[in-house]
MARFIMI-59363 format. One record per atom (N, C-alpha, C): residue in one letter; atom name; x negated, y negated, z. Coordinates in pm, 1 decimal. Example, Ala and Ser with C-alpha at 12.3 -4.5 7.8 and 13.67 -1.06 7.14 Angstrom:
BEGIN
A:N:-1319.0:569.0:780.0;
A:CA:-1230.0:450.0:780.0;
A:C:-1320.0:330.0:780.0;
S:N:-1285.0:225.0:708.0;
S:CA:-1367.0:106.0:714.0;
S:C:-1290.0:-3.0:787.0;
This chain:
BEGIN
X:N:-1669.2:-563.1:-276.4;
X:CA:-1569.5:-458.9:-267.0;
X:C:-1521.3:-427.0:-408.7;
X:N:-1484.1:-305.9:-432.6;
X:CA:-1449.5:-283.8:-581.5;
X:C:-1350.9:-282.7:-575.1;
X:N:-1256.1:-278.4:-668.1;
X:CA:-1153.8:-295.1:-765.9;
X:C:-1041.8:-174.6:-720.6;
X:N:-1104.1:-105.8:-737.0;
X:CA:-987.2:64.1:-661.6;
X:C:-1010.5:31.2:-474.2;
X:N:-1083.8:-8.2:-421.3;
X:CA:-1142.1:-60.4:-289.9;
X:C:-1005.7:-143.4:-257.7;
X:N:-984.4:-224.0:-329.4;
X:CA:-879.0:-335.7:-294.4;
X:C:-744.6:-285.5:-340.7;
X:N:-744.7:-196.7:-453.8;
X:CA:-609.3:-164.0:-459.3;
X:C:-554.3:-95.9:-361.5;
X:N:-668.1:36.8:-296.4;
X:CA:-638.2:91.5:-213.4;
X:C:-579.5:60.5:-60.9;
X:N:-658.4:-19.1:-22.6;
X:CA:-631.5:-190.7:91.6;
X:C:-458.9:-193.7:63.5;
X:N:-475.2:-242.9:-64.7;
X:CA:-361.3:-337.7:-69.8;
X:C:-252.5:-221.3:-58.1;
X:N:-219.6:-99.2:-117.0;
X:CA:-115.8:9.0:-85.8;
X:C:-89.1:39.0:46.9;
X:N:-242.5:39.7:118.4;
X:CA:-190.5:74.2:288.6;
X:C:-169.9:-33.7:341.0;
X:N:-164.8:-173.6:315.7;
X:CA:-129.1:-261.2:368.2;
X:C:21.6:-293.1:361.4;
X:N:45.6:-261.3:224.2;
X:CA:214.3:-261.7:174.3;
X:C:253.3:-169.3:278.5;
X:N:196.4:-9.1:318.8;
X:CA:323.5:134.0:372.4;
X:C:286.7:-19.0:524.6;
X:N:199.5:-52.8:585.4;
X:CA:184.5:-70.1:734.8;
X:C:287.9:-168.6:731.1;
X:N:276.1:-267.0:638.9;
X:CA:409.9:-404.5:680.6;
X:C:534.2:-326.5:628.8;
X:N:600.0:-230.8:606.3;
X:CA:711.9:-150.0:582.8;
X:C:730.9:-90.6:723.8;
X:N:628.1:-44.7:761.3;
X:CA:617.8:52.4:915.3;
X:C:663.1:-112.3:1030.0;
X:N:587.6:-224.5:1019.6;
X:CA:611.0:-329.5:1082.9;
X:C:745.9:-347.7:1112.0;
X:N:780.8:-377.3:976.4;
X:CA:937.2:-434.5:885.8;
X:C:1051.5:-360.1:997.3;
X:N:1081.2:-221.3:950.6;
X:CA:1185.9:-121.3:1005.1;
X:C:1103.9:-10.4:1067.3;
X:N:960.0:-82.5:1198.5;
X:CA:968.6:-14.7:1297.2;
X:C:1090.3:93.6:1360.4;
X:N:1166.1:75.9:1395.3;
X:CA:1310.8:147.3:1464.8;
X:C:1401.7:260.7:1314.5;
X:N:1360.7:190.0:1282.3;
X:CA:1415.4:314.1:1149.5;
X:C:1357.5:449.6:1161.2;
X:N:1403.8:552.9:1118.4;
X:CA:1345.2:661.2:1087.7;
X:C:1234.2:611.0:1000.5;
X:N:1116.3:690.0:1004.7;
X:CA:1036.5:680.6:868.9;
X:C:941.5:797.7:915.4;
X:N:902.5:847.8:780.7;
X:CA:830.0:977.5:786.9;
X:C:686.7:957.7:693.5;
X:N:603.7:1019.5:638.4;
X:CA:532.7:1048.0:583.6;
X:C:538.6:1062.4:463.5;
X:N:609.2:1160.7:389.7;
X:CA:673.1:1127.9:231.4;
X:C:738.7:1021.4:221.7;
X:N:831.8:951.9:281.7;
X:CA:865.1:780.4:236.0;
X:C:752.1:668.2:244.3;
X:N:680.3:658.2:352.0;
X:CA:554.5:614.8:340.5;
X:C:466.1:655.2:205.9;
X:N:441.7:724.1:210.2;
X:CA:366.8:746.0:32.1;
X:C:399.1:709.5:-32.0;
X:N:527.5:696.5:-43.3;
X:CA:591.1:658.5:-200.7;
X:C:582.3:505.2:-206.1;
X:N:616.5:429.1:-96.7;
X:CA:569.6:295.0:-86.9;
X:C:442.0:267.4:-132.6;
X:N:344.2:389.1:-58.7;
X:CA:238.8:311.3:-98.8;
X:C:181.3:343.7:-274.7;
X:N:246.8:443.9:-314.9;
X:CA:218.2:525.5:-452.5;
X:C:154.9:595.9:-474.7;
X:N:126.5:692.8:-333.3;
X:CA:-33.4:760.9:-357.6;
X:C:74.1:887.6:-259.7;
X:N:-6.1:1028.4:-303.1;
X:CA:52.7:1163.3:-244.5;
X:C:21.2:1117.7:-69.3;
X:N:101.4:1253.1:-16.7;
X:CA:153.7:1241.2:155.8;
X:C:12.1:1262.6:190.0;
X:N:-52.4:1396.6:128.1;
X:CA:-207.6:1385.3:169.0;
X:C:-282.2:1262.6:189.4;
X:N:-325.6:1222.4:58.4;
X:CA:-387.3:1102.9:61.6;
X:C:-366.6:975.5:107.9;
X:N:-182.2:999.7:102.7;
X:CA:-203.0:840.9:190.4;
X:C:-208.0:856.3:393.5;
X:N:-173.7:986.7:430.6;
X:CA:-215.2:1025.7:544.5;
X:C:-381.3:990.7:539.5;
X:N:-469.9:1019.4:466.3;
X:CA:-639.6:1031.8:527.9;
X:C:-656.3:900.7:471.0;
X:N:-581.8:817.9:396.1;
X:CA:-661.1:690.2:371.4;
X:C:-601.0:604.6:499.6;
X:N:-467.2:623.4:507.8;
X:CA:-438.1:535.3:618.9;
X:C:-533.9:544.1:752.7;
X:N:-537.0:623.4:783.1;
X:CA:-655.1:687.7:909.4;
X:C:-784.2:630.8:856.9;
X:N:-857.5:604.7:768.7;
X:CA:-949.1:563.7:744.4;
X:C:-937.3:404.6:710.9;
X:N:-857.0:355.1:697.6;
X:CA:-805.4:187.7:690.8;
X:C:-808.7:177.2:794.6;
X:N:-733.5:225.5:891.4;
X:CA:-684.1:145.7:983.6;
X:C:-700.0:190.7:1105.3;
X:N:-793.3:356.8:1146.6;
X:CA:-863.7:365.5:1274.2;
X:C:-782.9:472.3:1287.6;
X:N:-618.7:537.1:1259.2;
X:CA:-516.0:585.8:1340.8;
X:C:-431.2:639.6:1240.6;
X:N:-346.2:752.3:1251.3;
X:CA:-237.6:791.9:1193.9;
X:C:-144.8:691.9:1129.9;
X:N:-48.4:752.9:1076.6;
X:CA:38.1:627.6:1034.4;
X:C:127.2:692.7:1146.7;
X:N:160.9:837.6:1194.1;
X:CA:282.1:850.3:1279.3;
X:C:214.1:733.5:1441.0;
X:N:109.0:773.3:1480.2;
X:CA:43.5:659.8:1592.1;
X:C:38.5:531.5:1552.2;
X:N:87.2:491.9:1451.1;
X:CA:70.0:353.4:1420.7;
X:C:224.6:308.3:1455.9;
X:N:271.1:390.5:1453.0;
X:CA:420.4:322.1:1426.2;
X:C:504.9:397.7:1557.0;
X:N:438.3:502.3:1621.2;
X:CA:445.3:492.0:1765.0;
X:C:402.6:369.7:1896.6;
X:N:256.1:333.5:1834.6;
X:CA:220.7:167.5:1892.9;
X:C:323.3:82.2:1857.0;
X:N:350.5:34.1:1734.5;
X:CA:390.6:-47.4:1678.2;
X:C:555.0:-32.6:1802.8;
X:N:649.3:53.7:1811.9;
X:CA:747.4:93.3:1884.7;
X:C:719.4:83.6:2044.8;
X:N:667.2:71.3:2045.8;
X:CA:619.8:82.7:2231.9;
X:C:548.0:-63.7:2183.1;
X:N:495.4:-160.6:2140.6;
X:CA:464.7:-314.2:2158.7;
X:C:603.1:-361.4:2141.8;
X:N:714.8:-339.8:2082.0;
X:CA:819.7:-392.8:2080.6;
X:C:873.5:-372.8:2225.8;
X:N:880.8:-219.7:2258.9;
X:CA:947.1:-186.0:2403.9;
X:C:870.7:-314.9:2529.2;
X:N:802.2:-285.9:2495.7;
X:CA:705.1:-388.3:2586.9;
X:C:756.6:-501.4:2610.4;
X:N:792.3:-605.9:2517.7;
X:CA:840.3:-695.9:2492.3;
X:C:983.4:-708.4:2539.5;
X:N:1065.8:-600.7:2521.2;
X:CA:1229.1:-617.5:2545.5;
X:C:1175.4:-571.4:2729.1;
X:N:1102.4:-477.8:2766.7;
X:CA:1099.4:-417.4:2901.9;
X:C:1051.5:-586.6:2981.0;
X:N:993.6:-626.5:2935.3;
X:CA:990.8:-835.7:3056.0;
X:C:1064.8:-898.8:2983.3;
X:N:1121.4:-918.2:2899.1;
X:CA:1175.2:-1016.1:2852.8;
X:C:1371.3:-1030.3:2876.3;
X:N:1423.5:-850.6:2892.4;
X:CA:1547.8:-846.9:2906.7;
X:C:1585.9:-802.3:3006.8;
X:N:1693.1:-762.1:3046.8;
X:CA:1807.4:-673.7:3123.0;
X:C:1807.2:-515.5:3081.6;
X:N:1799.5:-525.3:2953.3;
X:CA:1873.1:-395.0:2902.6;
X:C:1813.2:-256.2:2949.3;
X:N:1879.2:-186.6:2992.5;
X:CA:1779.9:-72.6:3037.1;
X:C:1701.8:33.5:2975.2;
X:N:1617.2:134.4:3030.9;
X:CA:1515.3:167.7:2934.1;
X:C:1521.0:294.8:2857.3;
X:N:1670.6:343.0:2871.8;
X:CA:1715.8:390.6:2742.8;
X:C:1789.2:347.6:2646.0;
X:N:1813.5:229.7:2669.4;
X:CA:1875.2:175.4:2574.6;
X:C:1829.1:49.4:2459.8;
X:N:1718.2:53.9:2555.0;
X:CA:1532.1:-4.8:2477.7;
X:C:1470.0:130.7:2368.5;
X:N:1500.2:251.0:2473.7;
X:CA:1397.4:350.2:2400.4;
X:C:1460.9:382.8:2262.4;
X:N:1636.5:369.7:2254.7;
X:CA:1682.8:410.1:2092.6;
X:C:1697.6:260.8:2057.1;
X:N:1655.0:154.7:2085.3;
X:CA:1663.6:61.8:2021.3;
X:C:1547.9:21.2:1908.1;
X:N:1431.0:91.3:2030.7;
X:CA:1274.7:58.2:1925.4;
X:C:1285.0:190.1:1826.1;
X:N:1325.2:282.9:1807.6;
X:CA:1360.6:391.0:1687.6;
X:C:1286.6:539.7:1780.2;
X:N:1291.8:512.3:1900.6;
X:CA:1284.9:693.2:1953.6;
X:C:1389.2:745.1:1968.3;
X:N:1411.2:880.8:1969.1;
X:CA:1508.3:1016.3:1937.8;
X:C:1512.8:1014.3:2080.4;
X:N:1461.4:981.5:2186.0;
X:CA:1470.2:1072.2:2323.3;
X:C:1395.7:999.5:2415.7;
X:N:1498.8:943.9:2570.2;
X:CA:1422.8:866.2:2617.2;
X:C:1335.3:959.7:2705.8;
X:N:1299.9:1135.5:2680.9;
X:CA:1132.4:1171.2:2688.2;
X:C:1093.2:1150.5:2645.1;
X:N:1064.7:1139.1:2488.0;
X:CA:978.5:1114.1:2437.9;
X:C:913.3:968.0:2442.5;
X:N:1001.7:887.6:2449.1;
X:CA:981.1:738.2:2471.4;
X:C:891.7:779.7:2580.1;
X:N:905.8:792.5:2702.9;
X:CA:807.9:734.2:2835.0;
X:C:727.7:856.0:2845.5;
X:N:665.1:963.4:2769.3;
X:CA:570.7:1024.4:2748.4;
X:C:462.0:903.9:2634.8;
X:N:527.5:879.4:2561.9;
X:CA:473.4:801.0:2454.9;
X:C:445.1:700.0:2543.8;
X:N:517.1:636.8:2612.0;
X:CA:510.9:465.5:2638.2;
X:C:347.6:490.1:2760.2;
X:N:395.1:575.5:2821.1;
X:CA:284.2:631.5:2934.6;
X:C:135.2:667.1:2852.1;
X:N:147.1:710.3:2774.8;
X:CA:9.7:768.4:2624.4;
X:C:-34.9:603.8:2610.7;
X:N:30.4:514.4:2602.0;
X:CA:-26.6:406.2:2486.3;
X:C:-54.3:288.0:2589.8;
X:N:20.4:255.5:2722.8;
X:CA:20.2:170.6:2820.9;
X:C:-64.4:225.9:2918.5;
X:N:-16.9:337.0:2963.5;
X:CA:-70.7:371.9:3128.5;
X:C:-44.0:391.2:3237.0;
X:N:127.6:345.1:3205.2;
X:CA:263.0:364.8:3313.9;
X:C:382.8:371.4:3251.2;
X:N:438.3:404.2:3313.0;
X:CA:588.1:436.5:3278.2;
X:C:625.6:337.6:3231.5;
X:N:762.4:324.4:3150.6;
X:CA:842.2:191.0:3120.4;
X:C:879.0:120.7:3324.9;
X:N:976.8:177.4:3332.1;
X:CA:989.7:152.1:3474.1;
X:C:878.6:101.1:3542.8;
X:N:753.8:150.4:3577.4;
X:CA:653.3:74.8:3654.3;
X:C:627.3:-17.9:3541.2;
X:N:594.6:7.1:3429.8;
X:CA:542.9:-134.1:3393.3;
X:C:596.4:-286.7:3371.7;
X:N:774.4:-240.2:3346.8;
X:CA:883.1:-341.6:3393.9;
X:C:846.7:-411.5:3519.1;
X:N:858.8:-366.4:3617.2;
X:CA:863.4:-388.3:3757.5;
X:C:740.5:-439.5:3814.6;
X:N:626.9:-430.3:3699.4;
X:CA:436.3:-496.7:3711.8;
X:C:413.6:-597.0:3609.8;
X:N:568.9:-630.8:3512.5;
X:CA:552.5:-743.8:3438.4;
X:C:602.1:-861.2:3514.8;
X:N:508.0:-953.9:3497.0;
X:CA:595.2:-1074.7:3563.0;
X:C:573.5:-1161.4:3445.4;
X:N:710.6:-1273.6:3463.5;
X:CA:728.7:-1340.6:3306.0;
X:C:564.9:-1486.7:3320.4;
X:N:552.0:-1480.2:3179.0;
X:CA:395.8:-1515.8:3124.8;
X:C:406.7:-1686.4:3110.4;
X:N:370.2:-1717.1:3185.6;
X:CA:414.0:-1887.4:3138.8;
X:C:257.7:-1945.8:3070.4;
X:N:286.9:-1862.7:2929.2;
X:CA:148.7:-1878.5:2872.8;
X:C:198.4:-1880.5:2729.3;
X:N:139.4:-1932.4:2614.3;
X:CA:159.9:-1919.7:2486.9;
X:C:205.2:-1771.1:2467.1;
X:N:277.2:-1788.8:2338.0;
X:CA:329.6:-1649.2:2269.7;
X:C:196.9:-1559.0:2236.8;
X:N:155.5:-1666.5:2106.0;
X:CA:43.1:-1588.7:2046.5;
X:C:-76.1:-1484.0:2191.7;
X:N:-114.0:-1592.4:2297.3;
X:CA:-221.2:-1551.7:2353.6;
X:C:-129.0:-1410.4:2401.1;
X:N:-3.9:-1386.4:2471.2;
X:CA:27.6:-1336.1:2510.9;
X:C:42.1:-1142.7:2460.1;
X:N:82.9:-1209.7:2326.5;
X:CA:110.7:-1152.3:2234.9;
X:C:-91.7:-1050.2:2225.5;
X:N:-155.5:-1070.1:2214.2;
X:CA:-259.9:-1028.4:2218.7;
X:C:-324.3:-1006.0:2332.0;
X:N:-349.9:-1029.7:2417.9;
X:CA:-366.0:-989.2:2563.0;
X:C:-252.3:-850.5:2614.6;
X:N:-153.1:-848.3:2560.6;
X:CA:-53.9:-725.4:2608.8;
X:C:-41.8:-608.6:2536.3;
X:N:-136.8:-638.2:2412.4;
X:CA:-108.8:-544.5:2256.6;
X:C:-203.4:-443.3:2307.6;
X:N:-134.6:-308.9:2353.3;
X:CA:-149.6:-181.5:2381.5;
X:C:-299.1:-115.5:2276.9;
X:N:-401.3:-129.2:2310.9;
X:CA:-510.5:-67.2:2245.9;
X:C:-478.9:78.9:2154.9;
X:N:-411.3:152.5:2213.8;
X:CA:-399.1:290.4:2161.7;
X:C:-475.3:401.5:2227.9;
X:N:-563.4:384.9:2324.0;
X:CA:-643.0:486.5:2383.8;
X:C:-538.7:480.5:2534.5;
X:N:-575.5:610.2:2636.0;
X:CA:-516.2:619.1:2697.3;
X:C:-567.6:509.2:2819.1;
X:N:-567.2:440.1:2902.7;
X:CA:-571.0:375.3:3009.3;
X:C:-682.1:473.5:3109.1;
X:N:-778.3:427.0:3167.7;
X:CA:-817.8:521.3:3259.9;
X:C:-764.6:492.9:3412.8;
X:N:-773.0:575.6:3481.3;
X:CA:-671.8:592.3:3608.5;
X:C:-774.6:506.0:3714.6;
């Protein structure tokens, strides 16, 4: 791997653990760049080429694996999950959550039952692919 190869790596690796970090935060596209040090263009088509996906779909997954997590694990209800993981609108949340899962928050609450299984395995077995679910 060359030398600009790895720097490049290493910039979209810095914007993705920022996107990780303050998931629920606002974050846009020009703040992302600047993290990574490279223009909104370029770090839009390199990220997509790192990492399979947008950076706005990355950090839409990234927000809906958290929801996931609070939707079996708590009480709290699922608008108050949806501005907790950093959505504007609990439509947009369960349009999104429905895009990346395959059901609603609500059905998929109500089809989680708690995992009496390791974190990690769990944690990977539940991690939302990104394609839509087929029916």
């Amino acid at each position: 791997m060359s030398r600009a190869t790895e720097e490049t790596n290493r910039r979209m690796l810095r914007a993705r653990d920022a996107m990780d970090r303050a998931y629920a935060q606002p974050l846009d596209v020009p703040a992302l760049a600047r993290i990574a040090h490279v223009s909104q263009a370029h770090f839009t088509r390199t990220f997509r080429a790192t990492f399979g996906e947008t950076p706005h779909r990355y950090l839409q997954r990234r927000r809906v694996e958290r929801a996931m997590f609070l939707l079996r694990e708590t009480d709290r209800s699922v608008t108050d999950i949806c501005f907790q993981v950093g959505f504007g609108s609990p439509g947009t949340f369960s349009r999104t959550f429905r895009d990346i899962v395959g059901r609603s928050p609500r059905a998929y609450r109500k089809e989680a039952a708690p995992m009496g299984v390791p974190t990690c395995f769990t944690m990977a077995w539940t991690r939302p692919s990104g394609r839509p679910a087929a029916d």
